[in-house]
Structure formats: C-alpha cells, structure tokens
GULUM-909538 format. One record per residue (C-alpha): y, z, x; chain; residue in one letter; residue number from 1. Coordinates in nm, 2 decimals. Layout:
// residues N
BAVO        y        z        x   chain   resn   resi
BAVO        Y        Z        X       A      a    NUM
...
END
This chain:
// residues 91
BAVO        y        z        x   chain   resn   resi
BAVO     0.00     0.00     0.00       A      x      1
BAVO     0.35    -0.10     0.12       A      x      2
BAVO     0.68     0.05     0.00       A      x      3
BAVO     0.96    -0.23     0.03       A      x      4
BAVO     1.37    -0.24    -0.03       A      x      5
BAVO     1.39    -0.59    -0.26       A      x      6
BAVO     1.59    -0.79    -0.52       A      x      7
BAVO     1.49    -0.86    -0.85       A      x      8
BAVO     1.49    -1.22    -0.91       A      x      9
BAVO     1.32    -1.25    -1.23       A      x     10
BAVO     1.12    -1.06    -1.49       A      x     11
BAVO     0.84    -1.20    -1.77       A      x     12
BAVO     0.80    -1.11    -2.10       A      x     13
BAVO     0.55    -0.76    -2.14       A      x     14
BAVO     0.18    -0.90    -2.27       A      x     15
BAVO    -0.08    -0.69    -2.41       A      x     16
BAVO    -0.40    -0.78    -2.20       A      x     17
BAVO    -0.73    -0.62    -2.25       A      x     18
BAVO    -0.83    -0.31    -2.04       A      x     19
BAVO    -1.18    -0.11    -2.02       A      x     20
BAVO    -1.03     0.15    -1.94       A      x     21
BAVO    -0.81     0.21    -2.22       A      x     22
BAVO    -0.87     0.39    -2.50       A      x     23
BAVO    -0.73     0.11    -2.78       A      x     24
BAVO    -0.89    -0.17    -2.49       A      x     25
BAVO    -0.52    -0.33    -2.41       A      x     26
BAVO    -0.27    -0.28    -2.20       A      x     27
BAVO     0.08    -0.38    -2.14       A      x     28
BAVO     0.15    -0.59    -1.85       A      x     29
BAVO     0.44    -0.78    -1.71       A      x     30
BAVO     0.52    -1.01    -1.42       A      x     31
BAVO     0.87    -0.95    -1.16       A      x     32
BAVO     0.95    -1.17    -0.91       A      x     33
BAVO     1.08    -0.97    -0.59       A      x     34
BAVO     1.24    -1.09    -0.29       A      x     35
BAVO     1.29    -0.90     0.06       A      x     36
BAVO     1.65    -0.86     0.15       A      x     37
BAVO     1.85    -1.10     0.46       A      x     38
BAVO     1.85    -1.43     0.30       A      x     39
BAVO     1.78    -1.75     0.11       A      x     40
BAVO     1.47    -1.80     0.32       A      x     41
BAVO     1.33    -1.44     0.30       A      x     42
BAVO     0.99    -1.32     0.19       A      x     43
BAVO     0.95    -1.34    -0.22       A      x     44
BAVO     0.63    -1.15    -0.38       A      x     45
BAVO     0.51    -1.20    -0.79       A      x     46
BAVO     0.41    -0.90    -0.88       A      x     47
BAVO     0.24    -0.75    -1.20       A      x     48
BAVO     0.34    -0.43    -1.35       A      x     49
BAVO     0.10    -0.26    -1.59       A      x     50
BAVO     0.15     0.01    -1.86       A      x     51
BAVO     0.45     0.23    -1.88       A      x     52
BAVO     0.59     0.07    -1.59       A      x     53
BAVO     0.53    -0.28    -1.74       A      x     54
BAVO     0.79    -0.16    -2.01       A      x     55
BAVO     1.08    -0.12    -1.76       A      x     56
BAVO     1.34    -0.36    -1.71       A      x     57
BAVO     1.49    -0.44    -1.45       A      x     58
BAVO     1.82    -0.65    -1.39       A      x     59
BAVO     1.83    -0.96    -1.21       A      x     60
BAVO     2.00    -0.94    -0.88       A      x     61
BAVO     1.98    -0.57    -0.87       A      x     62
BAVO     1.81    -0.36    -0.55       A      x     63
BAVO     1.51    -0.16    -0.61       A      x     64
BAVO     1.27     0.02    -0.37       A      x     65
BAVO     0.92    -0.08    -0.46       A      x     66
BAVO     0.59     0.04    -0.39       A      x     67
BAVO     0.34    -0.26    -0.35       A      x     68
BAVO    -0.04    -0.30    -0.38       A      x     69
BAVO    -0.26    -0.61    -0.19       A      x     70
BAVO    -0.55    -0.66    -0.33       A      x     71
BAVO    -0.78    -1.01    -0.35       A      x     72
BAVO    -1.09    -1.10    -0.57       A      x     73
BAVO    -1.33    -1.38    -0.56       A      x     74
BAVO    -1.40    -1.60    -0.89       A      x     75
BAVO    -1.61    -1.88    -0.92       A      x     76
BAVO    -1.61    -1.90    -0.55       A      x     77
BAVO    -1.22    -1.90    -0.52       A      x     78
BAVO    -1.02    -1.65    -0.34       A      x     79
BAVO    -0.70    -1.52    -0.49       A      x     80
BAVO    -0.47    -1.23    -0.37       A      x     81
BAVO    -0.29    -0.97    -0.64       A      x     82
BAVO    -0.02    -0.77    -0.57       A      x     83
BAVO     0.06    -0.49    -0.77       A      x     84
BAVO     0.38    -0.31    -0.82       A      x     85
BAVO     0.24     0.08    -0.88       A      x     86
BAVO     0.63     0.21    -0.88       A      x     87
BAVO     0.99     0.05    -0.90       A      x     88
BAVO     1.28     0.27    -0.89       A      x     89
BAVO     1.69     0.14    -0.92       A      x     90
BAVO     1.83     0.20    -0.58       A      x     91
END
C-alpha cells in the first residue's frame, strides 16, 4: 500500500455492484481518476472506491492525500492490475 499527495481529475458515477461479502450482496463502488502533482506529463492512477468511501465526492482539481492499494488478478489467461483507493482525505 502506497499513500500519495494527488489531484483529482475526475470522478464516475457510484454503482451498486455485487459483493459476497455483504449482507444485502451489493455494494457501492465508484471510479476517481488521480494524478501525481509536478506537471502535465505526471503519473495519473484510476482508481475504484468501494462502500462509504465510494459515496464521497470529491472536487475536480482539488489536492487530496490518498492511500492506494496494487493488486492484479488473472482472468481467462489475462493479466490486469487494480488499484484501490482504501482512504481519501481533502488536504
């Protein structure tokens, strides 16, 4: 887990997506686009937020300190890498 000073560049709409390990089987999840701070060229991350934190939002062009997960799963013989956002707090 990383924790990283970053901009908000965008923010999805929140989904309900199904969960085992919820008690009603869904939970809320939403997608933010961060970017590290320096530049145009700078390092950019999508990220998904799930459940309470999913529910926060977060202005566009604001600076936020963010606490990141890496994680990648195999499917169908494909490789694909996750990152999850387990915190975001307004700086």
């Amino acid at each position: 887990m990383q924790t990283k000073i970053l901009k908000v560049v965008a923010q999805g709409p929140v989904v309900q997506v199904p969960s085992k390990k919820q008690e009603n089987g869904q939970i809320a999840k939403c997608m933010i686009r961060l970017k590290e701070l320096g530049g145009d060229y700078e390092d950019e991350y999508i990220c998904a937020m799930f459940g309470n934190l999913a529910q926060c939002k977060f202005t566009v062009g604001k600076t936020v300190i963010a606490s990141l997960r890496f994680q990648t799963h195999e499917s169908n013989g494909s490789f694909f890498q996750d990152v999850i956002a387990n915190d975001i707090q307004n700086i």
